[in-house]
C-alpha positions as CSV (number, residue, x, y, z in Angstrom):
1,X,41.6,46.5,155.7
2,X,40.8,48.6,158.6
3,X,38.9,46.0,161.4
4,X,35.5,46.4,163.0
5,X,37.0,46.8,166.1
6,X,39.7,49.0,165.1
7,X,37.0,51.6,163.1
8,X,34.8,52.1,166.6
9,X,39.1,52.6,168.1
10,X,39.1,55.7,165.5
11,X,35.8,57.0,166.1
12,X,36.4,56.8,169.6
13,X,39.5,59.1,168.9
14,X,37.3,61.3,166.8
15,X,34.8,62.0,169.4
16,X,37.3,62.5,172.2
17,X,38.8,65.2,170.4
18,X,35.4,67.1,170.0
19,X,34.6,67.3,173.5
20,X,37.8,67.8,174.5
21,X,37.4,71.2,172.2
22,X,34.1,71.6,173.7
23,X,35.6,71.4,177.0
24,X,38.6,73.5,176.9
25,X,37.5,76.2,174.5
26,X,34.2,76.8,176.9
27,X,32.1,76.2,173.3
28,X,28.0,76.3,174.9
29,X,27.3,73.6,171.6
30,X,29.5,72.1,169.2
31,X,28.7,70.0,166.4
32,X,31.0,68.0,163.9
33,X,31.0,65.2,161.2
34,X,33.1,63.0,158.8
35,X,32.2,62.4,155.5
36,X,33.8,59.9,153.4
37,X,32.9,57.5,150.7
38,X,34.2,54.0,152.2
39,X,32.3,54.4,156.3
40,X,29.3,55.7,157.2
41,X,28.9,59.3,158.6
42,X,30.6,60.2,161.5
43,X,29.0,62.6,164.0
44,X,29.4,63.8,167.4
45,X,27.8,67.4,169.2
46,X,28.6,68.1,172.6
47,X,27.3,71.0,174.8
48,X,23.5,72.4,175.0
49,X,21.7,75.0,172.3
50,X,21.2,77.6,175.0
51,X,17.5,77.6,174.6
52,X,14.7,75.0,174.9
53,X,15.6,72.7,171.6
54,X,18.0,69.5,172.0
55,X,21.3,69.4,170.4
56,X,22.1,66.3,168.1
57,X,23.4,66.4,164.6
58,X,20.5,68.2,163.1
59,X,20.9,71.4,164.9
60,X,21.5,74.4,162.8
61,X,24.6,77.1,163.3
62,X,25.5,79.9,161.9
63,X,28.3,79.3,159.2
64,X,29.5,82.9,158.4
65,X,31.6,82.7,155.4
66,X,31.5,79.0,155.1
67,X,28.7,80.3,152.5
68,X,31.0,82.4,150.2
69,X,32.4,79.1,148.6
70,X,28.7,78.6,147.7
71,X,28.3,82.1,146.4
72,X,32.2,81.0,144.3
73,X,30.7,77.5,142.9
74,X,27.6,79.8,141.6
75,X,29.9,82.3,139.7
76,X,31.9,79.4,138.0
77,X,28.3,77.9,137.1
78,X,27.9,80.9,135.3
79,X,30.9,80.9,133.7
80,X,30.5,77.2,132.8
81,X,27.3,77.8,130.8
82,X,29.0,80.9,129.5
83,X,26.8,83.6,130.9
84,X,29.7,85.3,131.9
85,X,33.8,85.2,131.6
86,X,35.9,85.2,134.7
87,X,37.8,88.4,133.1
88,X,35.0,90.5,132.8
89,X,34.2,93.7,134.6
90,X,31.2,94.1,136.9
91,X,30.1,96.8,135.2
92,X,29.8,94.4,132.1
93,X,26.8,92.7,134.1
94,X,25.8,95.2,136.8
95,X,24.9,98.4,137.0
96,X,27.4,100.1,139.2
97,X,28.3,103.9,140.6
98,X,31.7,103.0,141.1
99,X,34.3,100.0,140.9
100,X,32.6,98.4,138.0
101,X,36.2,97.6,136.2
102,X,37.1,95.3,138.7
103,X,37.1,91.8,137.4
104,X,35.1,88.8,138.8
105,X,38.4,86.7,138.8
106,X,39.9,89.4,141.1
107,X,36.6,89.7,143.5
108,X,36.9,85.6,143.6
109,X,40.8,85.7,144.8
110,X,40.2,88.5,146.9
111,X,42.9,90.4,145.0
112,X,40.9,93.0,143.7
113,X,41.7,95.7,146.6
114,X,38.5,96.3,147.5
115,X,37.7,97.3,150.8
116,X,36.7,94.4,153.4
117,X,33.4,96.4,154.3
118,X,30.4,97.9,152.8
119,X,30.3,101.6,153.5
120,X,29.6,102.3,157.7
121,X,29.6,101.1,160.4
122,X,28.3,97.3,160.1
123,X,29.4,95.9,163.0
124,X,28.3,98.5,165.0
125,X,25.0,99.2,164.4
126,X,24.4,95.7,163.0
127,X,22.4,96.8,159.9
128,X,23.4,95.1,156.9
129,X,22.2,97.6,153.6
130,X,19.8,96.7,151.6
131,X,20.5,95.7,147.8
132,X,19.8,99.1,146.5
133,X,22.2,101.2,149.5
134,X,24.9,98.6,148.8
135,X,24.4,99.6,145.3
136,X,23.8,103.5,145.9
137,X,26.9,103.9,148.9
138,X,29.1,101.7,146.4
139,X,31.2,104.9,145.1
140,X,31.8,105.7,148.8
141,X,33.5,102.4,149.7
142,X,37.2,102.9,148.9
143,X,39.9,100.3,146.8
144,X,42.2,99.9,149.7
145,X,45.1,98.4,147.3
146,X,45.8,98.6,143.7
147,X,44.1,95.7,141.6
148,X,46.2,92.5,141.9
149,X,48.6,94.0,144.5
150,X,48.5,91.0,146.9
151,X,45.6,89.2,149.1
152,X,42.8,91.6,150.8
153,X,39.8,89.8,152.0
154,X,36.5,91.7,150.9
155,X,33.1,90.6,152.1
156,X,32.1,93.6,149.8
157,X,33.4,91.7,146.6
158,X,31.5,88.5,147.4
159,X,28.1,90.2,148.0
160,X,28.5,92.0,144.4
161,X,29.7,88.8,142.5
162,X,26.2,86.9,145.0
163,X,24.2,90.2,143.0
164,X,26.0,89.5,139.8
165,X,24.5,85.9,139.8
166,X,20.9,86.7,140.6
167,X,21.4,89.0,138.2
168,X,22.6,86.7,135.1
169,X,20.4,83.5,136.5
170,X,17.2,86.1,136.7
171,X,16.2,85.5,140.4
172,X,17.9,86.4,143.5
173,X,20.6,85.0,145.1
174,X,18.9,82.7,147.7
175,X,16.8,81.3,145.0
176,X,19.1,80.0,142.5
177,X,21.3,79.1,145.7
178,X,18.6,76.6,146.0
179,X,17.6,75.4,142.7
180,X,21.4,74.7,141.3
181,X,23.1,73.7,144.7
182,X,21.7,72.6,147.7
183,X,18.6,71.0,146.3
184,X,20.8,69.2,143.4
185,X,23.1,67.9,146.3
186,X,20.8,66.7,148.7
187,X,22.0,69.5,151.0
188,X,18.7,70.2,152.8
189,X,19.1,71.5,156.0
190,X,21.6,74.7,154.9
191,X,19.2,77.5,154.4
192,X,19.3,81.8,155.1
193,X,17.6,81.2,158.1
194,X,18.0,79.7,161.1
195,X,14.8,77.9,161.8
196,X,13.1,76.5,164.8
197,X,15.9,74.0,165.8
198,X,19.1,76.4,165.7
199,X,21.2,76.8,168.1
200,X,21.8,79.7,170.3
201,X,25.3,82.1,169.6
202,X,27.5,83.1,172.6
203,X,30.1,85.8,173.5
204,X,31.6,83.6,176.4
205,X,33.5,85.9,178.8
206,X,36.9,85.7,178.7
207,X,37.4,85.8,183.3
208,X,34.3,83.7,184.0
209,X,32.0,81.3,183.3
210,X,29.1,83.7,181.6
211,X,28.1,83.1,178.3
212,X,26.0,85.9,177.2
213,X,24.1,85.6,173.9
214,X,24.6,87.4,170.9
215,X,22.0,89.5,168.8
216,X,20.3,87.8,165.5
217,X,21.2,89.2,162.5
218,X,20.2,89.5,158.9
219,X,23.3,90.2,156.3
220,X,20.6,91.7,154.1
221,X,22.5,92.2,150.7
222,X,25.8,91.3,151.8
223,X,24.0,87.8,152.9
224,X,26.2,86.0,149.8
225,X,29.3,86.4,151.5
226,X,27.7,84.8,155.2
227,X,24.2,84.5,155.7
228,X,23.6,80.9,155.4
229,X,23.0,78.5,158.6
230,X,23.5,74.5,158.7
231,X,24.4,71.3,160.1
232,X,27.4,69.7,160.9
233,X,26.1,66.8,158.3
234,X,25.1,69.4,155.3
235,X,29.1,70.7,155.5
236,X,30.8,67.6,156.3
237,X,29.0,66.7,152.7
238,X,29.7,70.1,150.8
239,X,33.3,69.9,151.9
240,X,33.9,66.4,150.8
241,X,32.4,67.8,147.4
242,X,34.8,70.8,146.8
243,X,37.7,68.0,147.3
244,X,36.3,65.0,145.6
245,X,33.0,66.3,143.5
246,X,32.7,63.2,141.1
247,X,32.3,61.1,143.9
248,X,28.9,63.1,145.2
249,X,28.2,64.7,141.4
250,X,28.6,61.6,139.3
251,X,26.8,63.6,136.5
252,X,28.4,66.8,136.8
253,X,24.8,68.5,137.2
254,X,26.5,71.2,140.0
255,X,29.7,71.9,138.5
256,X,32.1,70.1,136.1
257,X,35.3,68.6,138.0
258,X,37.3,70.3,136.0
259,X,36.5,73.3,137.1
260,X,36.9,72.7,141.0
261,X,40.4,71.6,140.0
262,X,40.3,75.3,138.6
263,X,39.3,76.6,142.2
264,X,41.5,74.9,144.0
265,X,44.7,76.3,142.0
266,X,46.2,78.8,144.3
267,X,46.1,82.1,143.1
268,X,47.7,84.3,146.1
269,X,49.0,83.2,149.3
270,X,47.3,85.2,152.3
271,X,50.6,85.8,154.1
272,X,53.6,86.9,152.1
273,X,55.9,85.4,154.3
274,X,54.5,82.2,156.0
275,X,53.2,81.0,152.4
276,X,51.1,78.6,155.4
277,X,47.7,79.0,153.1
278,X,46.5,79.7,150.0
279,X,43.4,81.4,148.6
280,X,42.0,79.7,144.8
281,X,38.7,80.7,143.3
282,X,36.5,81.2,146.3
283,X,38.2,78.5,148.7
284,X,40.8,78.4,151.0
285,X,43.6,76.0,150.8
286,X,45.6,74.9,154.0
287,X,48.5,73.1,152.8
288,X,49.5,69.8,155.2
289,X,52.4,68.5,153.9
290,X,53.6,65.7,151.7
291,X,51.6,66.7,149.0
292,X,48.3,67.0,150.9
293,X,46.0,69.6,151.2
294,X,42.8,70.9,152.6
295,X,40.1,72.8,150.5
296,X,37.2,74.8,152.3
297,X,36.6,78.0,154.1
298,X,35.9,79.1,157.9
299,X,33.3,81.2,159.2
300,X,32.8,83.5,162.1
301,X,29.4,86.0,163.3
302,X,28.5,87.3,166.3
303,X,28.2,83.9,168.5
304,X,29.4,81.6,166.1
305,X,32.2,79.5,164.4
306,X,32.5,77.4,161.8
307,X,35.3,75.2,159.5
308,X,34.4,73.0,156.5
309,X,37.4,71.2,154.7
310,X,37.8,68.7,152.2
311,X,40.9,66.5,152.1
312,X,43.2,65.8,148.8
313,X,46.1,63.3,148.2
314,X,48.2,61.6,150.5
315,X,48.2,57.8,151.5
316,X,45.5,57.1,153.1
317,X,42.8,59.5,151.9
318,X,39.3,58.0,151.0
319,X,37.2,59.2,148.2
320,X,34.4,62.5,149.4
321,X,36.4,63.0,152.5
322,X,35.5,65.6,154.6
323,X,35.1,67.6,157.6
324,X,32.9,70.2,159.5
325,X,33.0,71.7,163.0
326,X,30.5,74.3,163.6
327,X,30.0,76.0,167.5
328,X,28.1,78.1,169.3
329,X,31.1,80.6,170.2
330,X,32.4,83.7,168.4
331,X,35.9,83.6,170.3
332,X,36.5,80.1,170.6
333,X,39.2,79.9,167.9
334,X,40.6,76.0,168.5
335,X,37.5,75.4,167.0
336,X,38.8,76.4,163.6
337,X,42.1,74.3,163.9
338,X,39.5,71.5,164.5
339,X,39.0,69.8,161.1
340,X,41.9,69.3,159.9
341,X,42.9,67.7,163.1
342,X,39.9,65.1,162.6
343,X,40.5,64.9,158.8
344,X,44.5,63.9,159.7
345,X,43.7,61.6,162.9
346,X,40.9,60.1,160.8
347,X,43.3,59.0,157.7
348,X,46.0,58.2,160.9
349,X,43.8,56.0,162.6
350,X,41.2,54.3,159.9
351,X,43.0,54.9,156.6
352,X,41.1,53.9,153.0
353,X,41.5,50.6,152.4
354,X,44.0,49.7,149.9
355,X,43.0,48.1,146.4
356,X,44.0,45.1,145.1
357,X,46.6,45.7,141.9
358,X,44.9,43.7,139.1
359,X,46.3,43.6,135.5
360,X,45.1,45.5,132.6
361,X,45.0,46.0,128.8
362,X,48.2,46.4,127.0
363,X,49.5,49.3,126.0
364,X,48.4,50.4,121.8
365,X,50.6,49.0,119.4
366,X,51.7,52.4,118.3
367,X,52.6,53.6,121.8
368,X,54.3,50.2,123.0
369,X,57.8,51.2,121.4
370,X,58.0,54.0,123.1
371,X,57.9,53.2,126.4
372,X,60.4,52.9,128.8
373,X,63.5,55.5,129.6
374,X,63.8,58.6,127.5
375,X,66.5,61.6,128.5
376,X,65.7,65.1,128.2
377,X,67.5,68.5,128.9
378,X,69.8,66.0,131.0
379,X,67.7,64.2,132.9
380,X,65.9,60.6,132.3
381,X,62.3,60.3,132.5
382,X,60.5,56.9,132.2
383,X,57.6,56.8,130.0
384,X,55.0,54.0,131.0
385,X,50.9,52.9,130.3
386,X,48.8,52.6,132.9
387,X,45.1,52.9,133.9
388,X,44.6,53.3,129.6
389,X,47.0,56.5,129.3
390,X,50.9,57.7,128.5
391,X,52.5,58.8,131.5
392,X,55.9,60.1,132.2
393,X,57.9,60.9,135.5
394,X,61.4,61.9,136.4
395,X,63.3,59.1,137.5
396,X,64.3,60.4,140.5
397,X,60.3,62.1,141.1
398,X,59.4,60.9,144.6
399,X,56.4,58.1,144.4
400,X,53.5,60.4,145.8
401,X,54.3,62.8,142.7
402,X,51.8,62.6,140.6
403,X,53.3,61.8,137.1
404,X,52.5,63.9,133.5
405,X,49.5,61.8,132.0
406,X,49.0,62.1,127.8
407,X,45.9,62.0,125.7
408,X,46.2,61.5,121.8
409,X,45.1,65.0,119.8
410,X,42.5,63.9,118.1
411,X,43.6,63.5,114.0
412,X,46.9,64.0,115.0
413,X,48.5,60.3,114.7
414,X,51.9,60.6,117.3
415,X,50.9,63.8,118.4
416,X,49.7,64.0,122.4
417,X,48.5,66.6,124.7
418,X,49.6,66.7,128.3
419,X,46.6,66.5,130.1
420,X,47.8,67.2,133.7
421,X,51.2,66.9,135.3
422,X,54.3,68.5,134.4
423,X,53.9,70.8,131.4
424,X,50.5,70.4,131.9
425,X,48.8,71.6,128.2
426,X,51.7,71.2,125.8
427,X,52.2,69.1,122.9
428,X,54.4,65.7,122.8
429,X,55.4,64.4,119.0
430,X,57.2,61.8,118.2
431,X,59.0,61.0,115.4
432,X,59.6,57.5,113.6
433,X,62.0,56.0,111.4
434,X,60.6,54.5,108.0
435,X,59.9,50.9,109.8
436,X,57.7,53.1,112.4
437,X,60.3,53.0,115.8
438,X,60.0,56.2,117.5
439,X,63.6,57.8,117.4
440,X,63.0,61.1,119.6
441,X,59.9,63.0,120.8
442,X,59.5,66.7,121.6
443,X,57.8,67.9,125.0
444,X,57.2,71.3,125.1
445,X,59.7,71.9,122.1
446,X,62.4,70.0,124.2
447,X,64.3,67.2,122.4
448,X,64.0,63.6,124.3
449,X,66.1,61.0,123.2
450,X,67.2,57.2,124.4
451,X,70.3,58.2,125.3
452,X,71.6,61.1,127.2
453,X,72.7,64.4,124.5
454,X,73.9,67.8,124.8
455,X,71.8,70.5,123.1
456,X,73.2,70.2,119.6
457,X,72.6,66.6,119.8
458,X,75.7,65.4,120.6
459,X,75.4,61.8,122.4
460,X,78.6,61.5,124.8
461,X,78.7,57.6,124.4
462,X,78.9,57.2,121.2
């Protein structure tokens, strides 16, 4: 167990490494926390708003497309209480000139080729369309790629799938945003404006010391893919959700688990030859090695930056860990790099405490004979009970590999279904002789036996 003395040691670490950003990167105001289940919130802002508010941890930034995983968690809502099916076309739930065949999967991945842009000039004239131009100038924004081609990052395809929710939910986008997400979370201070207490965003010149501010702006309808502003706190909290949403959703009321697991898979790596990141359903995924990895998004608008990251696996990790570093710069890119440096130093420094092992129930009767070592195309695999399931694991799997975990197939007696793991979703039968000992199972169709055999069955030894 981490000490007293040697928590306030980490935190001390934490801290120095925010203003040490602050510092170097010439941020004007920087804010960033630590969530995690088993300490109380870290915090730490350095720097001034730029106007005649006080920084501290409940000033707002701007969080750019920190809000498009919101915008993703409302489309699998959707999908979860089957108003809509991740394969469907737009056009199936929108009323559209053009592009209304592309999927929402695709638009979720970013693999649907769509053009980054609405149609115009954006960034220059700093007019965001309204819903119905969006809608209207839709046939005059091109598909940059074919559909599925590789990863193409389309603020365009997250303001239609933001449209496509309001439209199935019957409200707007920032209403429903509110009702099914930030309210049910307790994630108060994230809203489409800034508010009286926000900070002030900065183009700091790059040959002095000048930091001159950058103009407001209102996203209008593309406001689902970056409109939203927040606290340090609020994203600390919604990142540790994306990686660990049982521990701040106990009930499931925001989304199922299971279906975060979904929108973490990787569906397309963002650089073809790195393979350094991933994109899932909405999220980013930043791979750290030794089977860790960190779910979230960054976000950049005139004047501002933001990361918000979640941490998963690895020894170490605590439960509802995450990170959030949001500044008042728009060039000051070591900002971005900053929370994974505070969720690694973090686990480094104060790791989760470790759990006692304490016995538990015996394995069932019927499962007890087959436990043990089993051989299959070749290999030996050890089959085992623990934490009330069947699990199996290569013997020679490394220990942080997670092991394939069985549940029984309900009026199925020795049938189970691999539940996640290797060969995740397939079928294990066993069969028994006439006295009930299990003389072989079948994984996934392959034959696993107690002792090492060739295809046809043939056992070497005997």
């Amino acid at each position: 167990m981490t000490s007293a003395a040697g928590r306030t040691s980490a935190a001390g670490r934490l801290g120095r490494m925010v203003r040490q950003v602050q510092a170097q990167a010439r941020v004007p105001a920087i804010s960033a926390a630590v969530h995690r289940a088993d300490r109380p919130l870290w915090t730490c802002t350095a720097g001034g708003t730029g106007n005649d508010t006080a920084l501290d941890e409940q000033t707002r930034f701007r969080i750019g497309s920190v809000t498009k995983t919101f915008t993703a968690v409302l489309v699998m809502q959707c999908r979860d209480d089957g108003l809509l099916d991740l394969d469907d076309p737009l056009r199936r739930h929108l009323d559209l000139p053009a592009h209304g065949e592309l999927t929402v999967r695709r638009l979720l991945s970013h693999t649907a080729g769509l053009q980054r842009e609405p149609y115009g000039d954006v960034w220059d004239t700093l007019r965001a369309p309204d819903t119905g131009q969006l809608i209207a100038e839709l046939a005059r924004a091109e598909r940059v790629l074919p559909t599925g081609r590789r990863y193409h990052y389309s603020n365009l395809g997250m303001a239609l799938l933001g449209h496509l929710v309001g439209q199935v939910r019957g409200g707007t986008w920032a209403e429903v945003l509110t009702e099914r997400v930030l309210t049910p979370l307790g994630i108060t201070s994230t809203t489409t404006t800034p508010g009286p207490r926000a900070a002030t965003g900065f183009l700091v010149d790059a040959y002095s010391d000048e930091a001159r501010p950058e103009p407001p702006t209102d996203f209008g309808a593309v406001s689902p893919a970056a409109q939203l502003w927040s606290t340090a706190t609020d994203m600390a909290r919604w990142a540790a959700f994306l990686a660990d949403p049982a521990a701040l959703d106990a009930a499931g009321r925001v989304l199922d688990p299971a279906t975060l697991d979904e929108m973490r898979w990787p569906v397309t790596v963002t650089d073809e030859a790195l393979w350094a990141g991933g994109f899932g359903l909405g999220l980013i995924l930043v791979p750290q090695g030794d089977r860790v990895v960190h779910v979230g998004h960054d976000g950049a608008m005139p004047g501002f930056l933001a990361g918000a990251y979640g941490r998963r696996g690895g020894e170490g990790t605590p439960g509802a860990f995450g990170a959030a570093v949001l500044g008042s710069s728009g060039t000051a890119v070591e900002l971005l790099e900053l929370p994974h440096r505070l969720l690694a130093a973090a686990v480094e420094h104060d790791p989760a405490d470790i759990d006692p092992w304490r016995p538990g129930d015996p394995a069932p009767p019927d499962v007890r004979g087959l436990l043990g070592r089993w051989w299959g195309e070749g290999f030996e695999y050890v089959f085992s009970w623990h934490e009330g399931a069947l699990r199996a694991r290569a013997a020679g799997d490394p220990p942080g590999k997670p092991p394939a975990v069985f549940a029984p197939v309900p009026d199925q007696p020795d049938v189970f279904r691999t539940v996640s793991g290797r060969e995740n979703g397939e079928l294990l039968r066993l069969t028994r002789d006439s006295a009930g000992v299990v003389l072989r199972m079948h994984w996934a169709t392959y034959r696993f036996t107690r002792r090492q055999e060739t295809f046809d069955g043939f056992d070497f030894r005997s």
